[in-house]
Structures are given as C-alpha cells and as structure tokens.
N, C-alpha and C positions, 0 to 999 in steps of 0.2 A: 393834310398831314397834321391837325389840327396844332401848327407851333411846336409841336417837339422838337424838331429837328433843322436846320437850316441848309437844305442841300444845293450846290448850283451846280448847274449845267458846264461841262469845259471838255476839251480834247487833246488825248497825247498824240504825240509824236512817237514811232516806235518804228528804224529801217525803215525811215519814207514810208512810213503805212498811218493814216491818220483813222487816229477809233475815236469816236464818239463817245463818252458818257457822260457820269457824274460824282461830287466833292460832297464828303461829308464835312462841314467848318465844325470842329470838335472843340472843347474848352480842356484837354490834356493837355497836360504839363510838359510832358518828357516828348521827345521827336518830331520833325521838321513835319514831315510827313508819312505815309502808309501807303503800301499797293496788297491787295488782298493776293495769296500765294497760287489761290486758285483764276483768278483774272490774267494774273502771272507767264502762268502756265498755258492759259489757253491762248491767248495775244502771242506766246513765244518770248515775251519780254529778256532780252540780253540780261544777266544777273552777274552781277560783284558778289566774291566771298570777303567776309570782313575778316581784319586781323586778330578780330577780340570779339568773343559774343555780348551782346548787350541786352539790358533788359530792359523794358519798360511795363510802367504802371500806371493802372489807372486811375478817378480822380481823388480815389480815397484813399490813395499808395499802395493798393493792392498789386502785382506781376498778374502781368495778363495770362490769362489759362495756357492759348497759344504757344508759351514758351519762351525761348531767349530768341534773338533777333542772329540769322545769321549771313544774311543776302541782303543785297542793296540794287536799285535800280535807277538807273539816273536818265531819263528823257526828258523831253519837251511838252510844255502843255502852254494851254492856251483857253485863258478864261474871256471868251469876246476878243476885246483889242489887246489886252494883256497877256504879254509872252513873258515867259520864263521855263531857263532849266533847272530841273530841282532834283533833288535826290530822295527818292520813297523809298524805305524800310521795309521788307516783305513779312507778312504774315498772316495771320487767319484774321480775315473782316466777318467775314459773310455775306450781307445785307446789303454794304454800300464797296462797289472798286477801289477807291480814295478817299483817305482820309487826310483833313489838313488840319494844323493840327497848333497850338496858341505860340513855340516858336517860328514858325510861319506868319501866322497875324503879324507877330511883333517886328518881323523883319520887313514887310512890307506897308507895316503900322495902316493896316485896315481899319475903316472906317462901317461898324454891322451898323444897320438901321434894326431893330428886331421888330419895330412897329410897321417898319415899311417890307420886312423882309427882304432887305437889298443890301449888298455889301460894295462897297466903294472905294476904287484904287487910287488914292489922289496924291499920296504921298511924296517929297523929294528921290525916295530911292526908286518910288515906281516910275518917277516921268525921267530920269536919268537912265533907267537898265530893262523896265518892260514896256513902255510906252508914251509917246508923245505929248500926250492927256489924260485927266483923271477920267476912270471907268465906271459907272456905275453896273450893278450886275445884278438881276432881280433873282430872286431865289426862287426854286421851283415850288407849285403850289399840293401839287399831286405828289402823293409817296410812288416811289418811283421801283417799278417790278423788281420780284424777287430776279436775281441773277441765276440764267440757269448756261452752264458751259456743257456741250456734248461732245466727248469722245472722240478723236477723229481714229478713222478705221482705220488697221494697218493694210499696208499692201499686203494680198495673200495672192499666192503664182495658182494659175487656172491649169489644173492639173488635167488633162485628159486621160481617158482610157489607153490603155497600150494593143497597139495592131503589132500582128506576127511581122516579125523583120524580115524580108523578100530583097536579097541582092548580094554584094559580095562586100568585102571590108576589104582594101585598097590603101595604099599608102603613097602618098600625092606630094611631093615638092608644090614651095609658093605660086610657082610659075602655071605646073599645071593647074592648081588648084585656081587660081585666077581666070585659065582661059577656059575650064571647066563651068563654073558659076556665070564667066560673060554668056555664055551661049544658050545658059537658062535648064542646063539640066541637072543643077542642083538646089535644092532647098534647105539655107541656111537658118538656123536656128541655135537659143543657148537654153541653158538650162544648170543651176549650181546642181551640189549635191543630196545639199536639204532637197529640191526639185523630185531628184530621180529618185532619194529613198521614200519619197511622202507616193511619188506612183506606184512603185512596185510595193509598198507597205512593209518594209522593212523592220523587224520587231526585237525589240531590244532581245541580243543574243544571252542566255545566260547558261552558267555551268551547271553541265548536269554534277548529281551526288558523285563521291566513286564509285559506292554500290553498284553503279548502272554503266558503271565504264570500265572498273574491274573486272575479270572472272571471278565468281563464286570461290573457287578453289583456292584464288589466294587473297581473299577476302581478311585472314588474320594479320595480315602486311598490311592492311588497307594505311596505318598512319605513314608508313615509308613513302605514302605517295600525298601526304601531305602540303600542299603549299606553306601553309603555316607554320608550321613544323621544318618547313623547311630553308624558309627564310631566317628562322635563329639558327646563331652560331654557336656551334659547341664552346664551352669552358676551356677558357684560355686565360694567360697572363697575359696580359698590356706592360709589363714592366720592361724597362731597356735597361740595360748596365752600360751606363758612362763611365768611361775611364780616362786620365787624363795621361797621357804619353810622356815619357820621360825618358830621353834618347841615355840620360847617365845611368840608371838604373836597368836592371836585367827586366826583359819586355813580360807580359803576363799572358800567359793561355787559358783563357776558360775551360776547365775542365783536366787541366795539366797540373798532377798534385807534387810535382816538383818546381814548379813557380808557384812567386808568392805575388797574391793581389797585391797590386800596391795603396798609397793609403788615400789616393787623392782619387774616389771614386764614390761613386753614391748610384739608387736606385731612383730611378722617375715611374 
C-alpha cells in the first residue's frame, strides 16, 4: 500500500449474519463513522431515516460530491478483541466498506503507531465498554480488492407452453374438493395473474381511432363521440343565491316579480 493509507481488518454484525471486511482510519473531521451505500445494499444492512439531512466535508471543508447524509446504520463490529456498537452514516465510499473516521479515534483515544502500522485500543473507555485489555491491531499490508457487489436475480415464474384443455369445469364444495385431491386425481397448482397474462401473451389493449369504429357515413359527427369532449361540461353558473329567512317579513320567490328580494342576501 506503499503508507498511504492505514486499513485494518474487522467484522460486523448485521441480523446474526457475521461479514468479514475492512476500516479505512481516515483523518476527517465531521462523522463518527461511514458505511458505503452500495455495501449497504448488498449486506441488506437495516437503515434509519434521519430527522435532518446532514452534511459532511472533507479535509479541506470541501461537501463530499456524494451529497447530504440521509440514512444511518447502527450494528456491531469487532476489531480482534474489541467490540463495539456504533453508528455509520451511509454514502458513496467506493474503495473502502468503512470508514472510521477522527471522532471515533477521539472517543476511543487510539493509540496509531504509523511506523509500526498498528493501532492500539488501550484506553480507560475501551477496557470499561469494549474489552478486558488493551488491543493491539496490525494494519493490513496489501491494498485490499477493489469491491465488486452482483445483482441478485429476481425470482421470474417458469412459464410453460399451454396444452389444449381436455375435461369439464365443475364446481366442488371444500368437502368434495378434499376427498377429490386425497385420492390423487387431482393436480394442484397456483399461478397469479402476471403468470397467466405473461403465458397467453397478453398485449396491451389500445383504442382504435373513431375512423375505424365509426361508419364512413357519419364520419361528420365523428367529435359527438368524443371522449374528450365529452368529459367537459358545458357552461354553467356555479353561483348559489343565499338568502337569509325572516319569518316577519313577506317570504321571497325567485323569479316572482311581485316579491321583493330582501336585503340580507348575497351571491357565492
């Protein structure tokens, strides 16, 4: 690795499922830690939506390309003797799974050798909450493979050709139908309806023109058979005349020109 980088070897916890990899010990400032989103993804890692996006920078205050921070994932890991649960930040790595990252060090107040390439968990909080004794932890010497995640394949239903149907269509209470199946002369089987339409090839049905569903002859009406045209409403008023009743006053008739409106009325 020729010193660039200081990666050690550790393992999460993830639903009782133990993975193998590896930590990148980073010198950033902002977040505990990192899980890359595509490691993520492929492990199935359980994910937290955070209340607030967050950003983080890197060592030169720059925002990382990646974007705002908006998933959190909290497992177990375990570097050698050293356990701990911690909380990784999700986003684009690439290169390395995990990143750990300088408030991390500080919490654990690590001890790097960089001459020896070994980092060292000796500290009061690590022999009180990850372990027994201080840990020494060599770092790996080899850059460690590019990470490559594959696709898992979806289930697709194993369609067979259709044979001509040979019998009759019958209609069976549970009872018969149970002592039907005990006796072995039925073959049970399911099947949704994505199934049956993907067999028979079922093709998205679309509308012909009118043209071709009209007669010629009354082809000039073709808009009277408009759907378009036909879901608008003709021109109308929306307006309601409110009136307010007043049992001492003579009653009012819309449209009766010997009553008088009265005055406690408005239009909406």
């Amino acid at each position: 690795m020729e010193g660039k980088h200081l990666v050690i070897t550790c393992s999460l916890t993830i639903r009782d499922q133990v993975i193998q990899t590896h930590a990148l010990i980073d010198c950033g400032a902002t977040g505990i830690a990192f899980m890359d989103q595509d490691f993520a993804r492929h492990h199935e890692v359980p994910l937290k939506e955070l209340r607030e996006k967050r950003q983080v920078e890197v060592i030169d205050g720059r925002t990382i390309e990646s974007g705002d921070i908006t998933q959190l994932a909290e497992v177990g890991m375990d570097i050698q003797d050293h356990k701990e649960r911690i909380p990784m930040f999700i986003t684009k790595l690439g290169h390395y799974p995990i990143v750990l990252r300088i408030p991390w060090l500080r919490l654990h107040d690590v001890a790097v050798r960089f001459a020896s390439n070994t980092v060292t968990f000796g500290s009061q909080y690590c022999v009180d909450h990850c372990q027994e004794r201080p840990v020494t932890v060599q770092g790996v010497t080899e850059e460690p493979p590019e990470p490559v995640y594959q696709e898992k394949k979806l289930w697709t239903a194993d369609i067979r050709g259709l044979r001509p149907f040979r019998g009759n269509i019958v209609l069976l209470n549970g009872a018969s139908f149970f002592r039907t199946v005990k006796k072995g002369k039925l073959a049970i089987f399911k099947a949704s309806l994505y199934d049956i339409n993907k067999a028979i090839e079922v093709k998205d049905l679309k509308e012909k023109p009118l043209e071709e569903v009209i007669p010629e002859q009354y082809h000039e009406f073709l808009p009277l058979f408009s759907k378009v045209l036909a879901d608008r409403l003709p021109p109308h008023d929306h307006r309601i005349l409110i009136i307010r009743y007043d049992s001492r006053k003579a009653r009012y008739r819309p449209g009766d020109p010997s009553t008088k409106c009265p005055e406690k009325s408005w239009w909406l």
